[in-house]
C-alpha positions as CSV (number, residue, x, y, z in Angstrom):
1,X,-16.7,-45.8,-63.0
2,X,-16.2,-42.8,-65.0
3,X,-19.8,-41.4,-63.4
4,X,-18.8,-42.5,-59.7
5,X,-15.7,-40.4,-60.5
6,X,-17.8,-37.2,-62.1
7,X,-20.2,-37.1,-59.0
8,X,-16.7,-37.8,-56.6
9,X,-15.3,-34.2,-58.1
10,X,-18.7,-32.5,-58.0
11,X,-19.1,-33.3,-54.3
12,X,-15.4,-32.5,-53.9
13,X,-15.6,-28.8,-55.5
14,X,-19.3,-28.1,-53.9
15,X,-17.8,-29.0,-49.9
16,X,-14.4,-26.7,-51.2
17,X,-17.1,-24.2,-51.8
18,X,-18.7,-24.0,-48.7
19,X,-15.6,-24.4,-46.9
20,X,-14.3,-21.1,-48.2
21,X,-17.6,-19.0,-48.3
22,X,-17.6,-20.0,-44.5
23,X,-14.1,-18.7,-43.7
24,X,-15.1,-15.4,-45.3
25,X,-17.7,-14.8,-43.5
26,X,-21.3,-15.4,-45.2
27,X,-19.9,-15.0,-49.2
28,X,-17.7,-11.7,-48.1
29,X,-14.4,-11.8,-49.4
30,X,-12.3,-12.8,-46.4
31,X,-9.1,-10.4,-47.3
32,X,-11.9,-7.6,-46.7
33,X,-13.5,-8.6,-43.1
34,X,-10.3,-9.0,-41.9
35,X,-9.4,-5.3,-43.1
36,X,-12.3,-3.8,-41.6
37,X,-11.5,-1.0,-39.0
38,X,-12.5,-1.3,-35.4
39,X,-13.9,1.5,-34.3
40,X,-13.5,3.0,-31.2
41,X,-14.8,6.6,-29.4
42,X,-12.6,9.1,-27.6
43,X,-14.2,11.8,-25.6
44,X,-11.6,14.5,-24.1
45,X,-12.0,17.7,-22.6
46,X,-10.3,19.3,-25.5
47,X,-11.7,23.1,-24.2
48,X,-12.8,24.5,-21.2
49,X,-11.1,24.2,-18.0
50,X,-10.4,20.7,-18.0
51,X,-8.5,21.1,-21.5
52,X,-5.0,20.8,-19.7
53,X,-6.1,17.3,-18.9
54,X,-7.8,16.7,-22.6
55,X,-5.2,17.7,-24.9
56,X,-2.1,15.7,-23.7
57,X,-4.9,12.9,-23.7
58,X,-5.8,13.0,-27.5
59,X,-2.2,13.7,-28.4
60,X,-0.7,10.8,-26.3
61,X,-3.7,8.8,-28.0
62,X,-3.0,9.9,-31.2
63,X,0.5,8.9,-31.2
64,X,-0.4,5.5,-29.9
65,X,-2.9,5.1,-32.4
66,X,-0.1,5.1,-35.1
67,X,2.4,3.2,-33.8
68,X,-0.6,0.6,-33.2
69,X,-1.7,0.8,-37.0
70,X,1.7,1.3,-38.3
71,X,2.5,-2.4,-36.3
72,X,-0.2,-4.1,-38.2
73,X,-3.0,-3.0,-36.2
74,X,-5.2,-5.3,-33.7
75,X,-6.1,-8.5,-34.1
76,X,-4.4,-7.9,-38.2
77,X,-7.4,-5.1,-38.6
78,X,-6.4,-1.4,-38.5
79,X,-8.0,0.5,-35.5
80,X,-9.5,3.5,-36.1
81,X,-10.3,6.1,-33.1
82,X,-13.5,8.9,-33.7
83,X,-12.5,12.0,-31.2
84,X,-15.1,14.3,-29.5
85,X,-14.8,17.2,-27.2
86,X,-17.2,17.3,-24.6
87,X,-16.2,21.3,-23.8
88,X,-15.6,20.1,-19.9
89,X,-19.1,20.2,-19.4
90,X,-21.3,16.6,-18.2
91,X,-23.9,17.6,-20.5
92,X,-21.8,17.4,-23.8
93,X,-20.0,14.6,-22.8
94,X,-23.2,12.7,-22.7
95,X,-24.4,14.5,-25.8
96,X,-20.9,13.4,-27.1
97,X,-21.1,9.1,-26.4
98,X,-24.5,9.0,-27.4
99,X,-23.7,10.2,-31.0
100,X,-20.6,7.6,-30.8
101,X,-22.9,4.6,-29.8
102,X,-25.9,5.5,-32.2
103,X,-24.6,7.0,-35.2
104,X,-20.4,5.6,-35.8
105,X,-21.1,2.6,-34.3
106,X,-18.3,2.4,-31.6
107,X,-17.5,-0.9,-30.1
108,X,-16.0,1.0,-27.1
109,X,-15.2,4.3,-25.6
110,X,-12.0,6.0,-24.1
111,X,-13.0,9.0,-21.9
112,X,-13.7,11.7,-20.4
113,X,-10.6,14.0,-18.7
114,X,-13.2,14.9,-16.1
115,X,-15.2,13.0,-13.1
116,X,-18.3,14.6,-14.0
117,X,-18.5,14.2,-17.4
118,X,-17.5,10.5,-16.8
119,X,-19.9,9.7,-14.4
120,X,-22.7,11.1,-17.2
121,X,-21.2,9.0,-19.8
122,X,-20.4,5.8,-17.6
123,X,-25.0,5.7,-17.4
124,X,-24.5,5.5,-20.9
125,X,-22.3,3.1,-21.2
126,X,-24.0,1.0,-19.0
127,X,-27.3,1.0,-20.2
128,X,-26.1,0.6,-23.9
129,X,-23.6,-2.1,-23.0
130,X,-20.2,-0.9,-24.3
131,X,-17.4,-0.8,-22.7
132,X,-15.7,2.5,-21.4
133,X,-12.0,3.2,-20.1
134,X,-12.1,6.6,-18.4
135,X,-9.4,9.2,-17.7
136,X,-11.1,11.1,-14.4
137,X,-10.1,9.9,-10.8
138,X,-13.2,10.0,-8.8
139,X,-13.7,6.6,-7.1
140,X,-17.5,6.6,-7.9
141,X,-17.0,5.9,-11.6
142,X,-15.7,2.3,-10.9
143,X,-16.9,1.5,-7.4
144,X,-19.2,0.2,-7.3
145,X,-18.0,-1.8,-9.8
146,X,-20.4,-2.1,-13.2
147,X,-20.2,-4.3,-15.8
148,X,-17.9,-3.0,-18.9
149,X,-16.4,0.4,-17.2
150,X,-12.6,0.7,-15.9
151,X,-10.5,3.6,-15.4
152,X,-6.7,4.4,-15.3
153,X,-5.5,7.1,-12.9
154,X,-5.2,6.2,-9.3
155,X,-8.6,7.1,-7.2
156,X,-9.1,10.1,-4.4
157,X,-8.7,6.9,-2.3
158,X,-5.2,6.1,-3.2
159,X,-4.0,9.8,-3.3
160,X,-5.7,10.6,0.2
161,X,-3.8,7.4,1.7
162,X,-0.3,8.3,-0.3
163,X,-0.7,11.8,1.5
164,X,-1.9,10.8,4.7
165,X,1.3,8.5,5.1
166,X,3.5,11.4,4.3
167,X,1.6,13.1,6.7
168,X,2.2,10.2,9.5
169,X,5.8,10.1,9.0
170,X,6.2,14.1,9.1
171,X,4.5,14.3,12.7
172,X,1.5,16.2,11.2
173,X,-2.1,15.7,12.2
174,X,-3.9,18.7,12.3
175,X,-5.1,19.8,8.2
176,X,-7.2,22.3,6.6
177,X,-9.1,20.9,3.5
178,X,-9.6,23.6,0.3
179,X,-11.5,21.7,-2.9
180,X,-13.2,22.4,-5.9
181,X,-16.9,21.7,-5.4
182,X,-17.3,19.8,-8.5
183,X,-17.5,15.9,-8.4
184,X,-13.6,15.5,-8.4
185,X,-13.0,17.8,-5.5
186,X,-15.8,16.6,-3.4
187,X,-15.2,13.3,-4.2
188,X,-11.8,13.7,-3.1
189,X,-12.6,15.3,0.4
190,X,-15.4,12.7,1.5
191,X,-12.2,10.1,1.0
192,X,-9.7,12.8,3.1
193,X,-12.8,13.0,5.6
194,X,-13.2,9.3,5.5
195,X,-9.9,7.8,6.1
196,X,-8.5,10.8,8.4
197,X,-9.3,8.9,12.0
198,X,-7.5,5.7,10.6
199,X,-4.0,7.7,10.1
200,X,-4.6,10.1,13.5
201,X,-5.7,13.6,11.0
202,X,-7.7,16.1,12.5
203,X,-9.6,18.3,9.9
204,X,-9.9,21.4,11.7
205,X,-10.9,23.7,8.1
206,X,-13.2,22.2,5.7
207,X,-13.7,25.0,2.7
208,X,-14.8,24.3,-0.5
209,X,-14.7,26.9,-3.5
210,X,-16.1,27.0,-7.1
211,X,-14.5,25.1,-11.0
212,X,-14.6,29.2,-12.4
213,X,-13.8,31.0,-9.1
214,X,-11.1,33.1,-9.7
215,X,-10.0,33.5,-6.2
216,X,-9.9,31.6,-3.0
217,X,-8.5,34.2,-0.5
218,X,-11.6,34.4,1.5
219,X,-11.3,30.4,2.5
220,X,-7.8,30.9,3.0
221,X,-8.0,33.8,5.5
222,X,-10.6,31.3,7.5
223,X,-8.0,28.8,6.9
224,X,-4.9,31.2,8.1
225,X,-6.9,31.7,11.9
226,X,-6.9,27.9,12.8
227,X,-4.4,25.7,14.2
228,X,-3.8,23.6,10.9
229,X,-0.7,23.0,10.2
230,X,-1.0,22.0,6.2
231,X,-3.3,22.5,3.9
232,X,-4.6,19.8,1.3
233,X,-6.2,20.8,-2.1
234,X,-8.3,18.5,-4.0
235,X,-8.7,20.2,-7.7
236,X,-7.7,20.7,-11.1
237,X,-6.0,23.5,-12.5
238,X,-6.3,26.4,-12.6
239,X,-7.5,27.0,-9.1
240,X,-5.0,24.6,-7.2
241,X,-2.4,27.2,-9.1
242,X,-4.5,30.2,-8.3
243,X,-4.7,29.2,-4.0
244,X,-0.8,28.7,-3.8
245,X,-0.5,32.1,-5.9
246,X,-2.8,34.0,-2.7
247,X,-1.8,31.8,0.2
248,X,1.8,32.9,-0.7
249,X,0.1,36.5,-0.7
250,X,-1.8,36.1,2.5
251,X,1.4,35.0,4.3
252,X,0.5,31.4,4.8
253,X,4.1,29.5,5.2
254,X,2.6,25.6,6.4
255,X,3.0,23.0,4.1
256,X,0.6,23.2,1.2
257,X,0.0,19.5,-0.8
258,X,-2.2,19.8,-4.0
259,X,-3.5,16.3,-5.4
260,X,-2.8,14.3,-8.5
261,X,-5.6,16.7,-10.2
262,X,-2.7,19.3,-10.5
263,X,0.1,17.1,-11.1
264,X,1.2,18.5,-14.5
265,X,3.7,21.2,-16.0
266,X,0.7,23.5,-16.3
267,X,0.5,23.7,-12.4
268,X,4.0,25.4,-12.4
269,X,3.3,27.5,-15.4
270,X,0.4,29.0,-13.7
271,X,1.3,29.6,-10.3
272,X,4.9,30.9,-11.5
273,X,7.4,31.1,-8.2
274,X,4.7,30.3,-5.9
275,X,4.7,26.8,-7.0
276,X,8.3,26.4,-5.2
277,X,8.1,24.5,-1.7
278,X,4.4,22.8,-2.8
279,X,4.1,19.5,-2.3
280,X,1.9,17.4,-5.1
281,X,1.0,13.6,-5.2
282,X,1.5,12.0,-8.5
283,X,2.2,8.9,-10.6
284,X,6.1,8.5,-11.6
285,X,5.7,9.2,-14.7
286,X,5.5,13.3,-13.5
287,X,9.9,12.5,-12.9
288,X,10.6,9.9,-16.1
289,X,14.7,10.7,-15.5
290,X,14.2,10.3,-11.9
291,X,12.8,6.6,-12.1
292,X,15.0,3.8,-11.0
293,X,16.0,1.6,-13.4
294,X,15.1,-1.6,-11.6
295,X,11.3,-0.2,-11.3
296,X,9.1,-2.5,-13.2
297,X,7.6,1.4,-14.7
298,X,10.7,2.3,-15.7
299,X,11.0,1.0,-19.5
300,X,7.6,1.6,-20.3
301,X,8.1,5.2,-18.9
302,X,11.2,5.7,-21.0
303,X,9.4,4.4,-24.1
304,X,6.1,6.4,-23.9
305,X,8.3,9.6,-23.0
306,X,10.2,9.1,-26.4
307,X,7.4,8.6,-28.1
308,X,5.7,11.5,-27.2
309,X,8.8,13.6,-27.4
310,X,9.2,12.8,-31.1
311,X,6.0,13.4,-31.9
312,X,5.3,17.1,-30.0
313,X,8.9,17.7,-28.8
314,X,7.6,17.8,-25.2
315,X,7.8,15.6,-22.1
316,X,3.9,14.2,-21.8
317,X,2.6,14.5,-18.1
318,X,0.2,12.3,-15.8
319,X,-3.1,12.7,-17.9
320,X,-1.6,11.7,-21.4
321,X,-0.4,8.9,-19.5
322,X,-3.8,8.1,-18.2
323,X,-4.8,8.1,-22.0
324,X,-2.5,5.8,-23.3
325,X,-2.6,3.1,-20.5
326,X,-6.5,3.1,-21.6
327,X,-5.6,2.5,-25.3
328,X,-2.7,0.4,-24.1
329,X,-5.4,-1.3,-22.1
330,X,-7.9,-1.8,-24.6
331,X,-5.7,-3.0,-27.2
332,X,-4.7,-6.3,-24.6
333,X,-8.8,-6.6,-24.3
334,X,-9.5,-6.4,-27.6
335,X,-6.4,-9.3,-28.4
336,X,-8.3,-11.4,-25.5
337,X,-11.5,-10.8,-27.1
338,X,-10.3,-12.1,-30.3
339,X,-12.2,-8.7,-31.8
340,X,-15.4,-9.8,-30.7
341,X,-17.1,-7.2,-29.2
342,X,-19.7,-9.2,-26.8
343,X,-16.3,-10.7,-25.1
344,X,-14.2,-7.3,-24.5
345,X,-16.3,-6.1,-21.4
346,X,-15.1,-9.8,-19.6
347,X,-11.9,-9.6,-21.3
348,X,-11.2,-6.4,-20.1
349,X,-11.6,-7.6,-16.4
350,X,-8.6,-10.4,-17.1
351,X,-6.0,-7.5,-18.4
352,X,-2.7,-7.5,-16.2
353,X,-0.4,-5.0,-17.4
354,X,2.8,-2.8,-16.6
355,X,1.9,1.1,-17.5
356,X,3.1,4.3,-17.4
357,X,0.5,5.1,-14.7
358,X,0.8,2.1,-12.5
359,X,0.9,-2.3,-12.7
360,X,-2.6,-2.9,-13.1
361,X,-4.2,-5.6,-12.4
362,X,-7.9,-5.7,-13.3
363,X,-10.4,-8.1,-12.1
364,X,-14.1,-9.0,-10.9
365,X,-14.2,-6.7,-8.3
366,X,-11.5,-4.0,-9.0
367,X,-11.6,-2.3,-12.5
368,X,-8.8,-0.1,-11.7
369,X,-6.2,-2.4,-11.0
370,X,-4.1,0.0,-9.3
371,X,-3.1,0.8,-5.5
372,X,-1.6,3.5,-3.4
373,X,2.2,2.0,-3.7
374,X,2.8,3.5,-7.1
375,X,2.1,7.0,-6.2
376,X,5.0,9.9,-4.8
377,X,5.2,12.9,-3.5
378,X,7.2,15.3,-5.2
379,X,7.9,19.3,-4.0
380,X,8.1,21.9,-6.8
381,X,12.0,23.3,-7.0
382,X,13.7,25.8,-8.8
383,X,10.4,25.7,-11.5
384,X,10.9,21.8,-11.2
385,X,9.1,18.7,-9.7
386,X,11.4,16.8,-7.8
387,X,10.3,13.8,-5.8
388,X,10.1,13.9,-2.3
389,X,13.0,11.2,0.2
């Protein structure tokens, strides 16, 4: 009996054994996987022109990121974020995810501010595998749609159909289009080309005008001798700023609506008094006091505003809130995904959430989730955006 009872406990304590080397994960203690970091890439314009769209990014990331890790983390592991500037140019920002994928070992990759250096780094993405939530608006980067890469701020499609509606209900069909030539702006104007017939627009000036120019006066002149009777820009600053600034100087008094490129504080700082009387389209979170408080945005708005406030004692704009919807967004994939990295590109495409950008509502076939309705138009007053009734 006693030896049935010795060879009983022996068993016992050698199935307790495996049992517990199992949970922790091939003989690792399990305390320590479950404290391992997650990593995660961040590329944002951080200099060069696009750095008023890169800097509110990393800072509105940056604050998330400790909130997130002061809250226990994801999944009960810390998450830890490895930044990179790509300059604003599509060269570095390639240069920039490569380095994240080969040598620290990203799982995924927020970024970039810009449409062209997105574009670059959405190939990359793709052929490596890893998921990517980028900041930049074109509509190529997620349509078609490829396996593993999303974006946050509303497309050129939904901005060119907010602005054409306001056009519709103002009576106004005849435009004159002025936009940067790089993939943002020229994205943006084959959508206003595109979906003009369907809301009665006539585009009678078509100019386009370079990232570094530093003036536009010579496509405005062209555009001063037609019969347009408002004039859309597709850019990011500072040359939206810099065409209000001469059109103002030229004499050109029709209605001038700049796109959701622009749509931040540094639009008005640039362009001074000439800013007053432009119309803009934009997310809500452009007018945080100004949102009703029975709009499903409205807490989330107040919260990320506070938050950011605290930390840099200013009110964030449009792009930060592009960048912290994608950690926002990539936090819920990541919970989905259970922190396994071969599931977060699916889980990704399941994420419904309310942001500070939009509701949006991912899925097979759309991995931007958002549509037109959440977008305004607001008119610069008095140094101040105001939304447009």
């Amino acid at each position: 009996m006693k030896g049935q009872t010795k060879k009983w406990l022996t068993g016992l304590i050698a199935s307790s054994l495996l049992v517990l080397t199992a949970c922790s994960g091939g003989g690792q203690p399990a305390a320590k996987q479950s404290k391992d970091p997650i990593k995660v890439g961040a590329v944002f314009s951080m200099t060069g022109p696009n750095s008023p769209l890169g800097v509110p990014e990393k800072q509105s990331v940056e604050v998330l990121l400790k909130k997130i890790n002061e809250g226990g983390g994801v999944n009960g592991r810390p998450l830890e974020i490895v930044f990179e500037d790509d300059k604003s140019d599509n060269t570095e920002a390639v240069k920039a995810i490569k380095k994240l994928i080969s040598k620290d070992k990203v799982i995924a990759v927020l970024g970039s501010s810009g449409s062209g250096p997105s574009l670059g780094m959405a190939e990359v993405a793709t052929a490596e595998k890893i998921p990517m939530i980028s900041m930049a608006a074109a509509n190529q980067i997620t349509d078609p749609v490829r396996p593993g890469i999303f974006k946050t701020p509303h497309t050129d499609i939904h901005a060119t159909k907010r602005i054409y509606k306001y056009l519709k209900e103002k009576g106004i069909t005849k435009i004159g289009i002025l936009y940067d030539s790089n993939p943002y702006g020229s994205g943006f104007a084959e959508q206003l080309k595109k979906f003009a017939p369907e809301y009665g627009i006539s585009i009678v000036a078509d100019e386009k005008y370079g990232t570094k120019d530093t003036s536009m006066s010579t496509q405005l002149t062209k555009m001063k001798s037609t019969d347009a009777k408002a004039i859309l820009i597709a850019g990011t600053n500072p040359g939206p700023a810099t065409i209000v600034k001469e059109a103002k100087q030229l004499g050109i008094s029709i209605p001038i609506i700049s796109s959701h490129g622009s749509a931040n504080s540094k639009f008005i700082e640039l362009a001074g008094d000439s800013a007053n009387g432009v119309l803009l389209v934009a997310g809500k979170l452009l007018i945080p006091d100004l949102v009703a408080d029975n709009d499903p945005q409205a807490a989330v708005i107040k919260e990320f505003v506070k938050l950011y406030k605290a930390a840099y004692n200013s009110t964030p704009d449009g792009f930060a809130g592009y960048a912290y919807d994608g950690l926002n967004i990539l936090v819920e994939g990541l919970k989905a995904a259970g922190g396994d990295p071969a599931k977060l590109a699916q889980s990704l495409e399941n994420v419904k959430i309310v942001g500070v950008t939009g509701e949006f509502k991912f899925s097979s076939t759309d991995h931007n989730g958002l549509t037109e309705d959440s977008m305004i138009m607001v008119e610069v007053k008095n140094g101040k955006f105001e939304p447009v009734k």
